[in-house]
C-alpha positions as CSV (number, residue, x, y, z in Angstrom):
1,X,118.6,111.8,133.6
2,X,118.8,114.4,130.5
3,X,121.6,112.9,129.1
4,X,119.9,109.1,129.4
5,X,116.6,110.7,127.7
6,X,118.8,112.5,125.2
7,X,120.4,109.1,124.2
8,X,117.2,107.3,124.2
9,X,115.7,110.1,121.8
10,X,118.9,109.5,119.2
11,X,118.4,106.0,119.3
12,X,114.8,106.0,118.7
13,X,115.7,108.7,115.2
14,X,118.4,106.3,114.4
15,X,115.5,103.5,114.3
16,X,113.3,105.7,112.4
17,X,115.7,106.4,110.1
18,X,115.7,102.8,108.8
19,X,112.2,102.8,108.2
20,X,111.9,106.0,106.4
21,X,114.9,104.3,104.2
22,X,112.8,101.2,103.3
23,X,110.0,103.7,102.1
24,X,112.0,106.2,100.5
25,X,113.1,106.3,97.2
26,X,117.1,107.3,96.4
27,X,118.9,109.1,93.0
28,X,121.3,106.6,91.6
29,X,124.0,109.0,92.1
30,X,124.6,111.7,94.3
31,X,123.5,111.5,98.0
32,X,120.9,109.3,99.0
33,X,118.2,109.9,101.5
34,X,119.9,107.5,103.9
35,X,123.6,109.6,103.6
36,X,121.0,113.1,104.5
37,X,119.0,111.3,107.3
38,X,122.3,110.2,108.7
39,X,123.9,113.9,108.3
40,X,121.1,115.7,109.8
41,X,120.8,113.1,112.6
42,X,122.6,115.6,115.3
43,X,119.8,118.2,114.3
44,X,117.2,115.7,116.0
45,X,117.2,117.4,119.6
46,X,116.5,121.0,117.9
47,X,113.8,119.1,115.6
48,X,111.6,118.2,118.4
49,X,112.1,121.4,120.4
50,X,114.9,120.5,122.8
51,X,116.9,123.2,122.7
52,X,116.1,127.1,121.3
53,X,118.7,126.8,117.9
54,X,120.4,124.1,116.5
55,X,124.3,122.7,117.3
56,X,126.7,123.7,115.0
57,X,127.0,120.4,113.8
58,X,123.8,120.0,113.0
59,X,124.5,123.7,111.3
60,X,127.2,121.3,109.1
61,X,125.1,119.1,108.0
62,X,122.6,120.9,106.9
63,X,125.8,122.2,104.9
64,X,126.9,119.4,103.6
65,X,123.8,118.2,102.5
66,X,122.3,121.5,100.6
67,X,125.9,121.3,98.6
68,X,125.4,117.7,97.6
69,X,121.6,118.1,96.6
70,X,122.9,119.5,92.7
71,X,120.6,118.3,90.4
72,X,116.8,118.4,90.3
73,X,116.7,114.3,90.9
74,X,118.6,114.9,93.7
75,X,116.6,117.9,95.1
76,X,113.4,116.1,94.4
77,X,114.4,112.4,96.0
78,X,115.7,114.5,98.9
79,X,111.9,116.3,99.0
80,X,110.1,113.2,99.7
81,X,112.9,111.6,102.3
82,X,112.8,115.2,104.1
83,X,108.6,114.9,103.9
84,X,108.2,111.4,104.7
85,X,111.0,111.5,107.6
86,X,109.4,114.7,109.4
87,X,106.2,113.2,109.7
88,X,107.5,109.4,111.1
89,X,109.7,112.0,113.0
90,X,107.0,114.5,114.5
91,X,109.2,117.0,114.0
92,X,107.8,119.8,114.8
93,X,107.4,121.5,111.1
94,X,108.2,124.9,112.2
95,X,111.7,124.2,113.8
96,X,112.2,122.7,110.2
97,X,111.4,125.7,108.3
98,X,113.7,127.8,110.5
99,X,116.6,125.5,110.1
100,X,118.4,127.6,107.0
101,X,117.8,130.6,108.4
102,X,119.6,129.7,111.8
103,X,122.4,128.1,110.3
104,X,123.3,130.7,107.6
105,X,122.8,128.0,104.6
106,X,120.6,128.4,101.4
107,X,118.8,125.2,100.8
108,X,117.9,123.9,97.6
109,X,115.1,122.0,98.8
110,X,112.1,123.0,100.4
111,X,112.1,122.0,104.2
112,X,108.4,122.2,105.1
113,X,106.8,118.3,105.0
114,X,103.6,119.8,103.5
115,X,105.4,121.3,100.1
116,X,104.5,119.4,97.0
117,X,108.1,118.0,96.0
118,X,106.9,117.7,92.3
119,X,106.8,121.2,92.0
């Protein structure tokens, strides 16, 4: 029954994840919010407080995405998509925060969806 609930939860991200990427603006190069959504998806269970840390390859994308956000355009676009996803999301906000700190990765952008990404 977990593992059917734990499907149905991926599935319903994966949905969301569309939406967010009709609203959300993307850099013209460099990674898109779409390519970040899609490499943090694995992190959803530990965003909505399944689970006391997050998978190590959720750890890898978190990773890979802080590497490819190199510019401020980048850092910025990936702002808003990381705002406007954790609020369509409910994720909980404070399992967010937390999220470089358990994986060992500096982040170059701010992971709290009430930060002001013009900043």
């Amino acid at each position: 029954m977990e593992k059917k609930t734990m499907s149905c939860l991926v599935l319903a991200f994966g949905l969301m994840i569309i939406l967010v990427l009709n609203s959300s603006a993307s850099p013209s190069d460099g990674i898109t919010c779409e390519e970040a959504l899609t490499q943090l998806i694995t992190c959803n269970p530990y965003f909505l407080g399944i689970g006391p840390s997050p998978s190590p390859i959720c750890c890898k994308g978190v990773q890979n995405v802080s590497q490819q956000a190199n510019t401020t355009t980048i850092r910025r676009s990936l702002c808003e998509c990381f705002e406007t996803a954790a609020k369509a999301f409910q994720i909980i906000p404070e399992r967010l925060k937390q999220l470089p700190q358990l994986c060992k990765v500096k982040v170059p952008v701010p992971l709290d969806p009430t930060v002001d990404c013009n900043t």
